[in-house]
Backbone atoms as SQL, in Angstrom:
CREATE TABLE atoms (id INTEGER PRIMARY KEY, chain TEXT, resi INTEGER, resn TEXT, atom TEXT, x REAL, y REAL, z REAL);
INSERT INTO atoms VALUES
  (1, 'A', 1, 'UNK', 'N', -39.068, 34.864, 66.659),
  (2, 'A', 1, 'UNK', 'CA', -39.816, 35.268, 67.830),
  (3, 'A', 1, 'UNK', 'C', -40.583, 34.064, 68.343),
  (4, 'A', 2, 'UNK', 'N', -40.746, 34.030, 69.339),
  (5, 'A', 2, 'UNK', 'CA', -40.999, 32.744, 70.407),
  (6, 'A', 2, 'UNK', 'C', -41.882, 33.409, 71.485),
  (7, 'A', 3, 'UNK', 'N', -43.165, 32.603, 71.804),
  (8, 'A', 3, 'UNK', 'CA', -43.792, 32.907, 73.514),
  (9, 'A', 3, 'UNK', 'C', -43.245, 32.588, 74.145),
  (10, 'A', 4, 'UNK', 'N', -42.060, 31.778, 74.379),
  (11, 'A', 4, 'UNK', 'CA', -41.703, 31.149, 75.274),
  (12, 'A', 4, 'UNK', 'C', -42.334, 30.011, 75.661),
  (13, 'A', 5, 'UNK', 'N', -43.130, 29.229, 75.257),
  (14, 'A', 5, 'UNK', 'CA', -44.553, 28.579, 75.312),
  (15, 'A', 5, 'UNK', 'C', -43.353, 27.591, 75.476),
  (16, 'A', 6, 'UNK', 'N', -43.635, 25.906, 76.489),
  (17, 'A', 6, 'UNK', 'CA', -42.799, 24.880, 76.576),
  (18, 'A', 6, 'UNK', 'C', -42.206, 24.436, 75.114),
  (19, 'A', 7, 'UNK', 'N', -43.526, 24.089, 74.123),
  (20, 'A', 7, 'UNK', 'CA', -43.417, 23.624, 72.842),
  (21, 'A', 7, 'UNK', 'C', -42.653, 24.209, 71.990),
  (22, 'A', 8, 'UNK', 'N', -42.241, 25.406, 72.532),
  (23, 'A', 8, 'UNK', 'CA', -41.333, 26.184, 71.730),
  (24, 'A', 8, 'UNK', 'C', -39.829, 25.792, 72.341),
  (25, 'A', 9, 'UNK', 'N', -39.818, 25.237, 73.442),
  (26, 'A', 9, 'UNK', 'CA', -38.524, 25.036, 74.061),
  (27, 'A', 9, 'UNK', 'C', -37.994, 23.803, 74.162),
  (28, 'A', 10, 'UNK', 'N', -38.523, 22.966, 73.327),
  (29, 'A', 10, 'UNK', 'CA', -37.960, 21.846, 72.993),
  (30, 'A', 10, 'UNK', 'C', -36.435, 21.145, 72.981),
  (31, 'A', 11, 'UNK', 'N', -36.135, 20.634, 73.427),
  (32, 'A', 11, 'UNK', 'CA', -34.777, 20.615, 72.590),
  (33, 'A', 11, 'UNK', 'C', -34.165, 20.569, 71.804),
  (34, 'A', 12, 'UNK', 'N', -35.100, 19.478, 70.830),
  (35, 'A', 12, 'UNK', 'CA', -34.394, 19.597, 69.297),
  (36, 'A', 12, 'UNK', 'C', -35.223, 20.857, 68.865),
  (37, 'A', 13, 'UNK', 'N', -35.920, 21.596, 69.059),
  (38, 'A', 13, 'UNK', 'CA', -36.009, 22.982, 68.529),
  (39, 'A', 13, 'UNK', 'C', -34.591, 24.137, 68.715),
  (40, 'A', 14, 'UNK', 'N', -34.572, 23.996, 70.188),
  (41, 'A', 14, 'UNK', 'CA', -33.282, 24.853, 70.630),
  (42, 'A', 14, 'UNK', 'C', -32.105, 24.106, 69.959),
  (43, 'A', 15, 'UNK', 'N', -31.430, 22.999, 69.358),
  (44, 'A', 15, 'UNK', 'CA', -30.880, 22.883, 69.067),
  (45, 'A', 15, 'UNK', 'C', -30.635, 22.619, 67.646),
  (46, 'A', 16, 'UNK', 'N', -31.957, 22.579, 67.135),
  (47, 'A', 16, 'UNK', 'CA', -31.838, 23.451, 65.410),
  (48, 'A', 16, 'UNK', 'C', -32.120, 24.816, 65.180),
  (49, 'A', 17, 'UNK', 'N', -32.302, 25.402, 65.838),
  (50, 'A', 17, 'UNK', 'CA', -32.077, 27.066, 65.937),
  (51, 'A', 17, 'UNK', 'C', -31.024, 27.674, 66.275),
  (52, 'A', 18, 'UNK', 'N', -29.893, 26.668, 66.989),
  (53, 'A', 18, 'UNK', 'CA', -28.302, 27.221, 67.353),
  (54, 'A', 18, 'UNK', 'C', -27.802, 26.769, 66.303),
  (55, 'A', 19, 'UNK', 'N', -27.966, 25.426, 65.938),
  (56, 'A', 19, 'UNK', 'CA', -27.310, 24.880, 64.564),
  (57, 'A', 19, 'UNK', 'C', -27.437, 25.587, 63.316),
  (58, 'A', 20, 'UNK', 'N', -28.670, 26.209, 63.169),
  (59, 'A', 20, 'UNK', 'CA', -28.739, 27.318, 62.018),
  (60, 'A', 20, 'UNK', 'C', -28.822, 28.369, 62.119),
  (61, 'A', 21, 'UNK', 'N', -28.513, 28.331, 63.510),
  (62, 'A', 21, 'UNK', 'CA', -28.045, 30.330, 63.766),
  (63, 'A', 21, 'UNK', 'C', -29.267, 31.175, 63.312),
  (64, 'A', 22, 'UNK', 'N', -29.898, 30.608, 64.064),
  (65, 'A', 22, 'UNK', 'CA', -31.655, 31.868, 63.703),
  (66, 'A', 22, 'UNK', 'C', -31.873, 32.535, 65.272),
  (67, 'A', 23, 'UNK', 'N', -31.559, 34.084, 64.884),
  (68, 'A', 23, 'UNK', 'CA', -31.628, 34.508, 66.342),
  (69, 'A', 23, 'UNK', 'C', -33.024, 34.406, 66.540),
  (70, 'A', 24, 'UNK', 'N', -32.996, 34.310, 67.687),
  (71, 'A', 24, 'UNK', 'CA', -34.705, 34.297, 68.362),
  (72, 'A', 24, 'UNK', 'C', -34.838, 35.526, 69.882),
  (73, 'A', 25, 'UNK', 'N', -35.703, 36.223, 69.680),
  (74, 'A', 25, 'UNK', 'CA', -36.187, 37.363, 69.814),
  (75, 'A', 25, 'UNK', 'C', -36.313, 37.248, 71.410),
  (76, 'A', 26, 'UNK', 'N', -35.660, 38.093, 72.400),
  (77, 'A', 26, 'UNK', 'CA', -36.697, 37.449, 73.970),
  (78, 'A', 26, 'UNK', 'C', -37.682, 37.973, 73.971),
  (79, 'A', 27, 'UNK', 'N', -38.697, 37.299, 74.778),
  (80, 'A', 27, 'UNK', 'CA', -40.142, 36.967, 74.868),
  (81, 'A', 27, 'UNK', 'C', -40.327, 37.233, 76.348),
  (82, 'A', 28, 'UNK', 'N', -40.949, 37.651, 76.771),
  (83, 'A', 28, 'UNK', 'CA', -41.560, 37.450, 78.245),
  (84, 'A', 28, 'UNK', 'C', -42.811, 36.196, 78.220),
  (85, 'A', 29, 'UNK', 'N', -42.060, 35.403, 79.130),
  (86, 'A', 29, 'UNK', 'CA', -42.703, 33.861, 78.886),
  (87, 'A', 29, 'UNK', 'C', -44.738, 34.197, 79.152),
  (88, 'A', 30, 'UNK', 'N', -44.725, 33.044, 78.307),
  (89, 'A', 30, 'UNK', 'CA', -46.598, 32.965, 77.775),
  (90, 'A', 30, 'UNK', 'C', -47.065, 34.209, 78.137),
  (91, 'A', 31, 'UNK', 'N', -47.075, 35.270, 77.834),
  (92, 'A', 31, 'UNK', 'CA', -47.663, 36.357, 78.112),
  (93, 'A', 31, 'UNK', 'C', -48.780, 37.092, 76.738),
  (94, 'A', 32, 'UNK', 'N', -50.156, 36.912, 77.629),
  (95, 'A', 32, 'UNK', 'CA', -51.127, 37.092, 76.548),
  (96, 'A', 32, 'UNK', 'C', -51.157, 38.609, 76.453),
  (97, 'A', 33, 'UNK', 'N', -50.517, 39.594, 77.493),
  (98, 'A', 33, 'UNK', 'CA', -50.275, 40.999, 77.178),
  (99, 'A', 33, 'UNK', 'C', -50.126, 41.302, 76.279),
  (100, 'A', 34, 'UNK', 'N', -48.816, 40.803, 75.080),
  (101, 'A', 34, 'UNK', 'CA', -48.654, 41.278, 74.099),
  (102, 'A', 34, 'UNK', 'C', -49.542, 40.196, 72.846),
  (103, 'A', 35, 'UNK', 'N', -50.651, 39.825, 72.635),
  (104, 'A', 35, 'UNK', 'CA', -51.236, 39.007, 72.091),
  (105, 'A', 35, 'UNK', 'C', -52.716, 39.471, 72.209),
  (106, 'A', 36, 'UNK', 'N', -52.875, 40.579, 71.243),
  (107, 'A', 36, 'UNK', 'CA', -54.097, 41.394, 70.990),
  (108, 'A', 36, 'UNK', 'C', -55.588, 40.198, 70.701),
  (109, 'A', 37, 'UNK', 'N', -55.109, 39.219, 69.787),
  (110, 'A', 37, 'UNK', 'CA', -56.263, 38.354, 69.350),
  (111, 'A', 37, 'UNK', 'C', -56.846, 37.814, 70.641),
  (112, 'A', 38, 'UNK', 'N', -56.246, 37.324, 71.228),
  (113, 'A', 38, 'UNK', 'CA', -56.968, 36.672, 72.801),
  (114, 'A', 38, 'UNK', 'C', -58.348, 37.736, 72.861),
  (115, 'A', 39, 'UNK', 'N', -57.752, 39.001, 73.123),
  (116, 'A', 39, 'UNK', 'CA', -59.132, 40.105, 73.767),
  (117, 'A', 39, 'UNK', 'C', -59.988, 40.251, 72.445),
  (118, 'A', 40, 'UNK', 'N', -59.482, 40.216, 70.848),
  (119, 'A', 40, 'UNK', 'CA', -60.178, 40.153, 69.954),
  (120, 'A', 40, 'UNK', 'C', -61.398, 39.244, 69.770),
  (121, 'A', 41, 'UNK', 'N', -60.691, 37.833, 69.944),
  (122, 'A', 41, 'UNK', 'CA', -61.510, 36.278, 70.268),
  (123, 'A', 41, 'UNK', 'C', -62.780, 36.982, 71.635),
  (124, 'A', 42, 'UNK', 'N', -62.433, 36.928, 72.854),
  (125, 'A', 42, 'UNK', 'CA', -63.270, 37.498, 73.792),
  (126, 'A', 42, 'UNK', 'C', -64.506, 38.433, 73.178),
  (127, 'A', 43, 'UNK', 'N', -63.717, 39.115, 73.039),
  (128, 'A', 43, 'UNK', 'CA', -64.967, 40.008, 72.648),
  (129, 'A', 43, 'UNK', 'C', -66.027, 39.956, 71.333),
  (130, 'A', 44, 'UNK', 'N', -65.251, 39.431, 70.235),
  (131, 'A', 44, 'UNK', 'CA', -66.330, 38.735, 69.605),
  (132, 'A', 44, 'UNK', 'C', -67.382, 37.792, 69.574),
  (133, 'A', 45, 'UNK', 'N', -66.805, 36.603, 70.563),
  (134, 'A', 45, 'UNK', 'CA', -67.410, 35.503, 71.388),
  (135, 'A', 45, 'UNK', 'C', -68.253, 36.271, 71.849),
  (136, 'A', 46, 'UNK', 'N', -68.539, 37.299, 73.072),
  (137, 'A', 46, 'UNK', 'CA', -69.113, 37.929, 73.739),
  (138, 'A', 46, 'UNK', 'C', -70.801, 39.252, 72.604),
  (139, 'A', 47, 'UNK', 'N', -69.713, 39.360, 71.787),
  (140, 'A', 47, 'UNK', 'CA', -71.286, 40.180, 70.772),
  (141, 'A', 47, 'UNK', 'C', -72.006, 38.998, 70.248),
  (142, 'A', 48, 'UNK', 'N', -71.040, 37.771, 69.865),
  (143, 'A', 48, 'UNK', 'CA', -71.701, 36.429, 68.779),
  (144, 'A', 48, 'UNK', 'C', -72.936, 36.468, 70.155),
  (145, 'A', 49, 'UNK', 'N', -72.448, 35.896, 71.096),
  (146, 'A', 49, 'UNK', 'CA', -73.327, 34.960, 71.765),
  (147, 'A', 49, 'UNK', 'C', -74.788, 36.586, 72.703),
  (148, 'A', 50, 'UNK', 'N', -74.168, 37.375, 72.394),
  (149, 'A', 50, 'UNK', 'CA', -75.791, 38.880, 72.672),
  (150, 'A', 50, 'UNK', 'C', -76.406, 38.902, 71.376),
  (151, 'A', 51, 'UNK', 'N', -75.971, 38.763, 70.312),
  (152, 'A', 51, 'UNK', 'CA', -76.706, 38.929, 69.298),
  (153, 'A', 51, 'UNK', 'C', -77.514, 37.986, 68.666),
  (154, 'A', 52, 'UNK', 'N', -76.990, 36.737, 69.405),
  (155, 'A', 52, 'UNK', 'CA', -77.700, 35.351, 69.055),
  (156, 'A', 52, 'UNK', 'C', -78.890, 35.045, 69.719),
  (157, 'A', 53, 'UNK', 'N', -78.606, 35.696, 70.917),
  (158, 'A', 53, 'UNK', 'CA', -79.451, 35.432, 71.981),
  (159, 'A', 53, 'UNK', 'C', -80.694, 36.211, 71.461),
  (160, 'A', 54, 'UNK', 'N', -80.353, 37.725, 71.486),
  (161, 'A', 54, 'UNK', 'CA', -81.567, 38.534, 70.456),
  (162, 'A', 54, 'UNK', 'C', -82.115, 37.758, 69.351),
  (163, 'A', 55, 'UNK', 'N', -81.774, 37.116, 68.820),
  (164, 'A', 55, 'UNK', 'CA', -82.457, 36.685, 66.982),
  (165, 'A', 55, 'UNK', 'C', -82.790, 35.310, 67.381),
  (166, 'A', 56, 'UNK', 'N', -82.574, 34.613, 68.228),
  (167, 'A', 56, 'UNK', 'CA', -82.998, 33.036, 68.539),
  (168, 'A', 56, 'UNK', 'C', -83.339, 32.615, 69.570),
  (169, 'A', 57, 'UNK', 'N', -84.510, 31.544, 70.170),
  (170, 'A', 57, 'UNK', 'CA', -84.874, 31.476, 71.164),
  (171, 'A', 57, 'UNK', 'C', -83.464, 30.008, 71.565),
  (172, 'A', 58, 'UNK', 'N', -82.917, 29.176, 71.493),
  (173, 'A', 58, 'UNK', 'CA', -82.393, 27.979, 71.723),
  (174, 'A', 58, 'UNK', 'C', -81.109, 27.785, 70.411),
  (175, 'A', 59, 'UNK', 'N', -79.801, 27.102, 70.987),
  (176, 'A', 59, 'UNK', 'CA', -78.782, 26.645, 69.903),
  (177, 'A', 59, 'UNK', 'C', -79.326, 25.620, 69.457),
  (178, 'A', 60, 'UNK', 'N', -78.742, 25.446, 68.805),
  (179, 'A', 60, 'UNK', 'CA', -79.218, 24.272, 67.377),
  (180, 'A', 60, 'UNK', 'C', -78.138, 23.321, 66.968),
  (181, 'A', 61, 'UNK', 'N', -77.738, 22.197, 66.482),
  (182, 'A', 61, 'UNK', 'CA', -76.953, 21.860, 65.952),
  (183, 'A', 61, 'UNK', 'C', -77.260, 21.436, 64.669),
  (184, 'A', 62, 'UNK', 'N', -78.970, 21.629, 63.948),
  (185, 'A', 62, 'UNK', 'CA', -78.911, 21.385, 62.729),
  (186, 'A', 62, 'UNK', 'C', -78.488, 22.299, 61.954),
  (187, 'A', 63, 'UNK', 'N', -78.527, 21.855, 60.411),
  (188, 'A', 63, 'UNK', 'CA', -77.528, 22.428, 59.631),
  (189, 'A', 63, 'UNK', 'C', -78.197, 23.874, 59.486),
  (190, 'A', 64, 'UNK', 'N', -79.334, 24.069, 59.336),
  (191, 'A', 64, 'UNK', 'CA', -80.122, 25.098, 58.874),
  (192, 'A', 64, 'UNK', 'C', -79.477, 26.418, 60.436),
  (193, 'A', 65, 'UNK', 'N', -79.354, 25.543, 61.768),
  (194, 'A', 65, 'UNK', 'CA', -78.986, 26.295, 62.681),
  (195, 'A', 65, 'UNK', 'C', -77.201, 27.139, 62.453),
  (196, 'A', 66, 'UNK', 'N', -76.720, 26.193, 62.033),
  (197, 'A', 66, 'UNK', 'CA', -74.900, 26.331, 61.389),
  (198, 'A', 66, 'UNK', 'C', -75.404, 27.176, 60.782),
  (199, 'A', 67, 'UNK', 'N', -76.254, 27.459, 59.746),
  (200, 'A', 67, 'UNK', 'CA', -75.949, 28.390, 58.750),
  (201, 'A', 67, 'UNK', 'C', -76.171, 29.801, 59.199),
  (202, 'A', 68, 'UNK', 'N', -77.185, 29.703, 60.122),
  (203, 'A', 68, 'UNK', 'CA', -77.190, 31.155, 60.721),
  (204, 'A', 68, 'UNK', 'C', -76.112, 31.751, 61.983),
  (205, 'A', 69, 'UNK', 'N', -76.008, 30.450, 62.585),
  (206, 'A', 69, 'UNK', 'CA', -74.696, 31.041, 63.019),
  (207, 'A', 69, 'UNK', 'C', -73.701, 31.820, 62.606),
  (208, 'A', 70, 'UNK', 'N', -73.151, 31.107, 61.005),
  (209, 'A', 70, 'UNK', 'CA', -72.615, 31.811, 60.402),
  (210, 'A', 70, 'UNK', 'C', -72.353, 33.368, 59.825),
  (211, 'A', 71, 'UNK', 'N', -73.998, 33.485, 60.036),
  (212, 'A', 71, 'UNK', 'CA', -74.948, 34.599, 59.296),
  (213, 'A', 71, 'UNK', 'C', -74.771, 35.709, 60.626),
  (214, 'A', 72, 'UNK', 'N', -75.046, 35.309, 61.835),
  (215, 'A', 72, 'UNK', 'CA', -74.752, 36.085, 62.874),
  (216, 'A', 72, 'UNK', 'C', -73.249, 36.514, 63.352),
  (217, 'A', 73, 'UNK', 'N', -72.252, 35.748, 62.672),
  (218, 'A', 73, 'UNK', 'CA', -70.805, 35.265, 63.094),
  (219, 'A', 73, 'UNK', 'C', -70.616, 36.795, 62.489),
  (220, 'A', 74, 'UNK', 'N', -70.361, 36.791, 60.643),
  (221, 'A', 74, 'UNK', 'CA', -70.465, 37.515, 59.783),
  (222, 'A', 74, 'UNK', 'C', -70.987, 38.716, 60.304),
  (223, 'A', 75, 'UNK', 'N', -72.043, 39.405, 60.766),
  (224, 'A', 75, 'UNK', 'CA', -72.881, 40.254, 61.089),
  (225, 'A', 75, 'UNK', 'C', -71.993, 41.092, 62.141),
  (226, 'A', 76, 'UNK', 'N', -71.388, 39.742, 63.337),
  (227, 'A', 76, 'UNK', 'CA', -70.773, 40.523, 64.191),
  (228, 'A', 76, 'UNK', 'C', -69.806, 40.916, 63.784),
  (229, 'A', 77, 'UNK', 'N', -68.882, 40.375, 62.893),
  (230, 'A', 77, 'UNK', 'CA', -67.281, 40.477, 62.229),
  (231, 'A', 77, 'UNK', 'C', -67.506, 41.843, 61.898),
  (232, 'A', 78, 'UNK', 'N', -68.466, 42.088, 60.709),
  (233, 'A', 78, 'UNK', 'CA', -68.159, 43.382, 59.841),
  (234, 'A', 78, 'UNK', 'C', -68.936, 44.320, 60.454),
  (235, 'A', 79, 'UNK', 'N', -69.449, 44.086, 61.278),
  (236, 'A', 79, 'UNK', 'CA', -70.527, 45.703, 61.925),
  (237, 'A', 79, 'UNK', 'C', -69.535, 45.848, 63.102),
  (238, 'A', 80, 'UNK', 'N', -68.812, 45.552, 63.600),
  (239, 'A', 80, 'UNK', 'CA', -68.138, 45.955, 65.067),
  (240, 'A', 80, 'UNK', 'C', -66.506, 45.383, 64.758),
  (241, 'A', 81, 'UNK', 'N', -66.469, 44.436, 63.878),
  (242, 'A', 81, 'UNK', 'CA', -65.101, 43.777, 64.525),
  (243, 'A', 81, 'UNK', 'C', -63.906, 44.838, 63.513),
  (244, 'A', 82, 'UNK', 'N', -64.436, 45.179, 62.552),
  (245, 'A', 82, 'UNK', 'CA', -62.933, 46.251, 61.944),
  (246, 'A', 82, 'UNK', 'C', -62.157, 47.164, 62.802),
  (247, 'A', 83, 'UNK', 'N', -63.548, 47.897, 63.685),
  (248, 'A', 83, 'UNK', 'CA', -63.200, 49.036, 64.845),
  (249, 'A', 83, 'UNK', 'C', -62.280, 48.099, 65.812),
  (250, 'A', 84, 'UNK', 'N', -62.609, 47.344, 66.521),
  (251, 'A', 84, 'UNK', 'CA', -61.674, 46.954, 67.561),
  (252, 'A', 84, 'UNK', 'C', -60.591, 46.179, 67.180),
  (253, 'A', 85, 'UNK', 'N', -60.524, 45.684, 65.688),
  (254, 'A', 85, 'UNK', 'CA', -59.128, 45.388, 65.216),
  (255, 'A', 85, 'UNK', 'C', -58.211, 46.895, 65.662),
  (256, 'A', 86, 'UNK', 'N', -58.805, 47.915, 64.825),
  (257, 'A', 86, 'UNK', 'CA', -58.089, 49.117, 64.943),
  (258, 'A', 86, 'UNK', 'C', -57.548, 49.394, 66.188),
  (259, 'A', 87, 'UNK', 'N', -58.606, 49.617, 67.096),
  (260, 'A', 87, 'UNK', 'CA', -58.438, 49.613, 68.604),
  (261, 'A', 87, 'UNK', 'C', -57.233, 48.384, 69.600),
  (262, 'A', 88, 'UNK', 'N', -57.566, 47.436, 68.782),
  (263, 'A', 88, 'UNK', 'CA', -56.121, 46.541, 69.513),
  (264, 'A', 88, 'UNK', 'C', -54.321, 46.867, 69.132),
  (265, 'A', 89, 'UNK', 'N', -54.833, 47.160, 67.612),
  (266, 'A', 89, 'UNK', 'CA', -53.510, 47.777, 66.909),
  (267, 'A', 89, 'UNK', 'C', -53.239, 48.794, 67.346),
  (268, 'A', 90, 'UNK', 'N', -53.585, 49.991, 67.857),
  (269, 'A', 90, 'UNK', 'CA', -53.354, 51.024, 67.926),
  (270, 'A', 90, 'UNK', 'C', -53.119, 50.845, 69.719),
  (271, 'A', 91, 'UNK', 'N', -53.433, 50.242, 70.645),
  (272, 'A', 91, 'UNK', 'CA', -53.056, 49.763, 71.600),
  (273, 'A', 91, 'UNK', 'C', -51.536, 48.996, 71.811),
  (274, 'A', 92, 'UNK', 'N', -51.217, 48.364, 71.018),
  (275, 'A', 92, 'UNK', 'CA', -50.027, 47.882, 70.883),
  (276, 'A', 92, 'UNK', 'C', -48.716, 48.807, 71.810),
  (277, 'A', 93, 'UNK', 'N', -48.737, 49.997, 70.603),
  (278, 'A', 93, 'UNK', 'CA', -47.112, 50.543, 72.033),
  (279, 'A', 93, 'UNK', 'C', -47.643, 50.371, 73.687),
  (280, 'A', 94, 'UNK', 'N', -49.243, 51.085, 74.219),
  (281, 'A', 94, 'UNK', 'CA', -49.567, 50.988, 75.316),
  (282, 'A', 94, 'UNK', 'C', -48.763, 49.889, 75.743),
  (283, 'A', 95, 'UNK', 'N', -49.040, 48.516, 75.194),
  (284, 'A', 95, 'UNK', 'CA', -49.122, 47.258, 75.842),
  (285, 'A', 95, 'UNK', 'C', -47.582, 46.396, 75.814),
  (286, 'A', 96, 'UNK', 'N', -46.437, 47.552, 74.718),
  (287, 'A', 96, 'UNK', 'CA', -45.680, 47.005, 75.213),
  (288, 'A', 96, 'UNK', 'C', -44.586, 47.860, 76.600),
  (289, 'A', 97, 'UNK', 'N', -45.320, 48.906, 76.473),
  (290, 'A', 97, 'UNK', 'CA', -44.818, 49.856, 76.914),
  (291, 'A', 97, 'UNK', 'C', -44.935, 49.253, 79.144),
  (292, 'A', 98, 'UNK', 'N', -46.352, 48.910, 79.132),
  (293, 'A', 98, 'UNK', 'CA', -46.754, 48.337, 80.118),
  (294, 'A', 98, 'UNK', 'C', -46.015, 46.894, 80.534),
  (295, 'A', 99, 'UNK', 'N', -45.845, 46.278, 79.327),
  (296, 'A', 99, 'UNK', 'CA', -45.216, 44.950, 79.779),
  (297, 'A', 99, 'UNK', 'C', -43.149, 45.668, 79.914),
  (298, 'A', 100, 'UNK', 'N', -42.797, 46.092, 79.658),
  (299, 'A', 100, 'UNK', 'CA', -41.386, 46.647, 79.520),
  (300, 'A', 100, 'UNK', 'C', -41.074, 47.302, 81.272),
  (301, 'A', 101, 'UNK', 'N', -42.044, 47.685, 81.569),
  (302, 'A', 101, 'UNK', 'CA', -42.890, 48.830, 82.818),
  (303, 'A', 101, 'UNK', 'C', -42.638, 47.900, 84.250),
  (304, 'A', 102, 'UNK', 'N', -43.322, 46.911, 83.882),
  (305, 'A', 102, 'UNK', 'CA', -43.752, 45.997, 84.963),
  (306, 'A', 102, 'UNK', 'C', -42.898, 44.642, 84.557),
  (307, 'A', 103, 'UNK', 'N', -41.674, 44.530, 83.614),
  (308, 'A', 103, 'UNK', 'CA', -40.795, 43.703, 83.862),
  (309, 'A', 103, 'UNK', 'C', -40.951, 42.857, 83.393),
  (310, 'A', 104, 'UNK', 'N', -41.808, 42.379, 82.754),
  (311, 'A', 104, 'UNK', 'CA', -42.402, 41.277, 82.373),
  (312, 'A', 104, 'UNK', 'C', -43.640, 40.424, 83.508),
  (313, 'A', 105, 'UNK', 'N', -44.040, 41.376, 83.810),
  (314, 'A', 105, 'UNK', 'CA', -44.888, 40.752, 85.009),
  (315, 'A', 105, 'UNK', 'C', -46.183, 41.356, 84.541),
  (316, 'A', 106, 'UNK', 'N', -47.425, 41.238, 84.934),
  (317, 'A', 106, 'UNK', 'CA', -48.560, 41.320, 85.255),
  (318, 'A', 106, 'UNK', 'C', -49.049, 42.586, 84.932),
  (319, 'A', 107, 'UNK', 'N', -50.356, 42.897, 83.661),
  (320, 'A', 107, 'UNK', 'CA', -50.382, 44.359, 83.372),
  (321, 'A', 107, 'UNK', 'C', -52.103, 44.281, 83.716),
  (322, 'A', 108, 'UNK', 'N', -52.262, 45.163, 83.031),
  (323, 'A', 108, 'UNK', 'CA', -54.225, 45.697, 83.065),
  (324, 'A', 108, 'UNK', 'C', -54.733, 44.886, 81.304),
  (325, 'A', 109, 'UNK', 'N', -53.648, 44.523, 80.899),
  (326, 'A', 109, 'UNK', 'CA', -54.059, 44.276, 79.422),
  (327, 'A', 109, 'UNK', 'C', -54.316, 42.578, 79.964);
């Protein structure tokens, strides 16, 4: 399986993948539709940086600041991020169902 991404379309890629006969899957080119982590990334980015904002007046780059980042990173992961793993997985048929729909073109995801 392939995005279709250029780097994937190499030539000597395409032509050690015919040479060893590895079928490769079609893809609807770079399409972040079917690529749940993108909205995963987003939205964690998005609680990290509300919840940081609550617990700290200014970013930091000393170490003592890293560590709470961490501490807030963590905080957001396991208090919110299991649910919307679930929620992206369980979205999945929606999203391929939508990309299959619209052709490979342009969805709500």
């Amino acid at each position: 399986m392939q995005d279709n991404s250029p780097r994937h379309k190499a030539t000597c890629i395409l032509e050690f993948l015919e040479e060893y006969r590895v079928p490769v899957m079609e893809w609807p080119p770079q399409s972040p539709d079917l690529n749940p982590i993108e909205n995963l990334w987003t939205e964690l980015k998005a609680r990290f940086h509300q919840r940081f904002a609550e617990l700290f007046n200014h970013p930091s780059k000393s170490l003592e600041a890293r560590y709470r980042y961490g501490e807030v990173l963590q905080e957001v992961c396991y208090s919110q991020g299991v649910e919307l793993v679930e929620k992206l997985i369980e979205s999945m048929p929606r999203r391929c169902a939508a990309v299959i729909a619209a052709k490979s073109g342009w969805t709500k995801y």
